[in-house]
C-alpha positions in Angstrom: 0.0 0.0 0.0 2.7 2.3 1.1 4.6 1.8 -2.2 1.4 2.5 -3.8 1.2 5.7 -2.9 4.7 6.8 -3.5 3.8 5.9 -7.4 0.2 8.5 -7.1 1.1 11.6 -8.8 1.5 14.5 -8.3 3.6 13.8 -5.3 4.7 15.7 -2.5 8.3 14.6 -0.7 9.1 16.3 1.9 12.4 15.5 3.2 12.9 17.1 6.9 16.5 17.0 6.5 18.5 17.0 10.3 17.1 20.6 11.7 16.1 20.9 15.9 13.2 21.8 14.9 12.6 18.2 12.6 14.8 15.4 14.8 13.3 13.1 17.5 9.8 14.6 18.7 9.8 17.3 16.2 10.1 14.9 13.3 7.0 13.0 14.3 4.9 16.2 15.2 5.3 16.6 11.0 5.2 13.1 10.0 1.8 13.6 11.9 0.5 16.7 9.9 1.2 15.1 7.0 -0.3 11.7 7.5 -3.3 13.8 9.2 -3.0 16.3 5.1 -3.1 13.1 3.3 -5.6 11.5 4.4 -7.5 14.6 4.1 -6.9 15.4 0.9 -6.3 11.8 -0.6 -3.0 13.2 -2.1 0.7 11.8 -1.9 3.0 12.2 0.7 6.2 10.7 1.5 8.7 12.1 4.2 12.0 11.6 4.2 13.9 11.3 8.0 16.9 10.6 9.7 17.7 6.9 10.1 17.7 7.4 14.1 13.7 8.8 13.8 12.5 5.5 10.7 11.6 3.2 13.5 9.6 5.4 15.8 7.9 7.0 13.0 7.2 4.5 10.9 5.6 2.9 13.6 3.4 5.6 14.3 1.9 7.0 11.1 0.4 5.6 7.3 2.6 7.7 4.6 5.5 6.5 3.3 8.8 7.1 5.2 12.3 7.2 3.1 15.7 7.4 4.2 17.7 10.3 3.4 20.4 8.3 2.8 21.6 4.4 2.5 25.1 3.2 1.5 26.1 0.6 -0.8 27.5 -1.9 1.2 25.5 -5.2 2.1 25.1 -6.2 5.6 28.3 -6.9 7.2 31.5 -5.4 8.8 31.0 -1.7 7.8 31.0 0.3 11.3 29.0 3.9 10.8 27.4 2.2 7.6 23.5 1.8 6.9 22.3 -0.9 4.8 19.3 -0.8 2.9 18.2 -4.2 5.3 18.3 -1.5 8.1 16.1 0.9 7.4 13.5 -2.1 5.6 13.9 -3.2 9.1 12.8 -0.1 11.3 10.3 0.7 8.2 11.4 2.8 5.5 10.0 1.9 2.4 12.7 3.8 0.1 15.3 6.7 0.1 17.0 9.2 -1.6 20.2 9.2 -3.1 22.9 12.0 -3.9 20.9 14.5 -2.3 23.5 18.0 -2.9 24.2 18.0 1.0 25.2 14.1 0.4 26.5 14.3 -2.8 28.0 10.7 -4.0 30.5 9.6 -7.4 28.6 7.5 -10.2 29.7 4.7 -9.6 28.4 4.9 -5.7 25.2 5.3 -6.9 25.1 2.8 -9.3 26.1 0.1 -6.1 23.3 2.0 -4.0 20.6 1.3 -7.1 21.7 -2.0 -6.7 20.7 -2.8 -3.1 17.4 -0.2 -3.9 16.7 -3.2 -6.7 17.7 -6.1 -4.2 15.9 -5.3 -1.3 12.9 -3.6 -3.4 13.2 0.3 -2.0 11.6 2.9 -3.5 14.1 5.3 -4.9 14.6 9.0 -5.8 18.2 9.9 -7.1 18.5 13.8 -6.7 20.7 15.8 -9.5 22.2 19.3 -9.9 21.9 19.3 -13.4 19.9 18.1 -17.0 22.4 16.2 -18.3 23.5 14.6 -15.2 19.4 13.9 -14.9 19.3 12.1 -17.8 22.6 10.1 -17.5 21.6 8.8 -14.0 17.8 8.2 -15.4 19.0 5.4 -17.4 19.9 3.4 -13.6 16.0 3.4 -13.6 15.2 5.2 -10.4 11.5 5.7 -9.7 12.0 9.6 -9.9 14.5 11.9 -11.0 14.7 15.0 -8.9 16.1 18.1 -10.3 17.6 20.5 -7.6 19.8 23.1 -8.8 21.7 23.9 -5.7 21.9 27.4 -5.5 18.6 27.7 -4.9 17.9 25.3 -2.4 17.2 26.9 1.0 16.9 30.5 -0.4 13.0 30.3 -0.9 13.8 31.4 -4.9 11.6 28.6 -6.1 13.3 26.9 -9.6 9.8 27.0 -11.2 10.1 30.8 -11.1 13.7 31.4 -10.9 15.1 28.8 -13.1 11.7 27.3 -15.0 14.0 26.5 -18.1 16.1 23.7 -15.7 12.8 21.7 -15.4 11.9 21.9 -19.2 15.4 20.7 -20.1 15.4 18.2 -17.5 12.2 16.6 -18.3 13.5 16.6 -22.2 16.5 15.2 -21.4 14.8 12.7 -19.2 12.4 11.5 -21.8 14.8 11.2 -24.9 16.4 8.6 -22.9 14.0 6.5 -20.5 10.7 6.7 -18.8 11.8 7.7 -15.7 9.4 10.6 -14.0 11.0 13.9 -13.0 10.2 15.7 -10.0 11.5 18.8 -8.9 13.3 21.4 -6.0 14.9 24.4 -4.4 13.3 26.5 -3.0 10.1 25.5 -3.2 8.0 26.8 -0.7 4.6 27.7 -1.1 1.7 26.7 -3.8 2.0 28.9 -6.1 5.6 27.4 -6.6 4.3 23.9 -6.4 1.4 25.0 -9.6 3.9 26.4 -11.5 6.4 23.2 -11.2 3.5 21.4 -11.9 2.3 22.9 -14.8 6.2 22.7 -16.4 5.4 18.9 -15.7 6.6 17.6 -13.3 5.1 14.8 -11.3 5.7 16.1 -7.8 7.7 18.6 -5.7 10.2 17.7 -3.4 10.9 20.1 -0.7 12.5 20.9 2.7 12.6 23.7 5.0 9.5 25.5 3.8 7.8 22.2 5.9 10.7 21.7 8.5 11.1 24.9 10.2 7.5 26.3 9.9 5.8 26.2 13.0 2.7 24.6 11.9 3.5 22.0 9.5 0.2 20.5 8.7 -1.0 24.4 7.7 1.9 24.8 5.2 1.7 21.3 4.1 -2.3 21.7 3.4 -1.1 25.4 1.4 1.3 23.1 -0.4 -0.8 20.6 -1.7 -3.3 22.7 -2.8 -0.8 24.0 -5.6 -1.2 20.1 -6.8 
């Protein structure tokens, strides 16, 4: 079911990245609002959190919950590592890779689609750029999400500051496989999310505009009303 809904689109990702305000307690009082927005609404949303919240949230609320992170490496003698059998385990259904704050080499990510295949994680490989969009589409992730990373965490939205960036994404994208594109940076309110969606995009994927507002369910409801 929870897969399910990570494949409904438009989606909304929202990935709560490691602030006070979304670790531990904090990170559940949004995972909350936004299972408490979905079922509202009937629309998609997945959150991403830090491996040390997966267990306790997953536990505790009906959306999809993705790591921000896994590493390559099956399970075994790698000390600081987490395996994709770690966060199946506390109950992460997917996660992203080579987000621009965890930027990874090529061939990293190919060994991290890898274990996403194995193990059957859902999987959103973040880029900085078309072409590198369309070069890492062919690993067959189940989004693309284009982030150009000046923008992210300014609140200059890329549907309005760079709109072109989607277009040739999503061209790029399509020349060479079926993978969906979403988008980011700086997305942060709904009339960002309707004008990503109308450059089209199947979803928005987004961070502080949800982590460090003080009442996530309002801004997630404002969000998904631009979808």
């Amino acid at each position: 079911m929870l897969k399910r809904i990570l494949k409904q689109q438009p989606i909304l990702v929202i990935n709560i990245k490691a602030y006070h305000e979304s670790t531990g307690k904090n990170a559940l009082k949004i995972a909350l609002a936004a299972e408490k927005a979905a079922k509202e609404t009937g629309k998609a949303i997945a959150l991403c959190v830090q491996t040390t919240d997966i267990r306790m949230i997953a536990s505790k609320v009906n959306i999809p919950i993705l790591a921000q992170h896994i590493d390559e490496y099956e399970p075994g003698a790698h000390t600081g590592s987490t395996t994709a059998e770690a966060i199946i385990e506390a109950g992460a259904v997917g996660t992203l890779i080579n987000h621009s704050e965890k930027q990874l080499p090529e061939e990293t990510i190919e060994k991290i689609m890898k274990q996403t295949n194995k193990y059957g994680l859902f999987s959103i490989i973040c880029v900085k750029t078309p072409k590198e969009a369309a070069e890492l589409s062919l690993l067959d992730p189940n989004y693309i999400a284009i982030e150009p990373p000046e923008l992210i965490g300014t609140g200059k939205s890329i549907s309005t500051a760079e709109p072109k960036v989607i277009d040739k994404t999503i061209k790029l994208v399509t020349q060479v496989s079926k993978t969906p594109v979403i988008c980011g940076a700086g997305v942060s309110n709904k009339k960002d999310v309707q004008e990503s969606i109308k450059h089209g995009v199947k979803g928005v994927l987004l961070a502080s505009a949800v982590a460090k507002h003080p009442n996530p369910y309002e801004k997630i409801m404002e969000l998904l009303e631009g979808m």
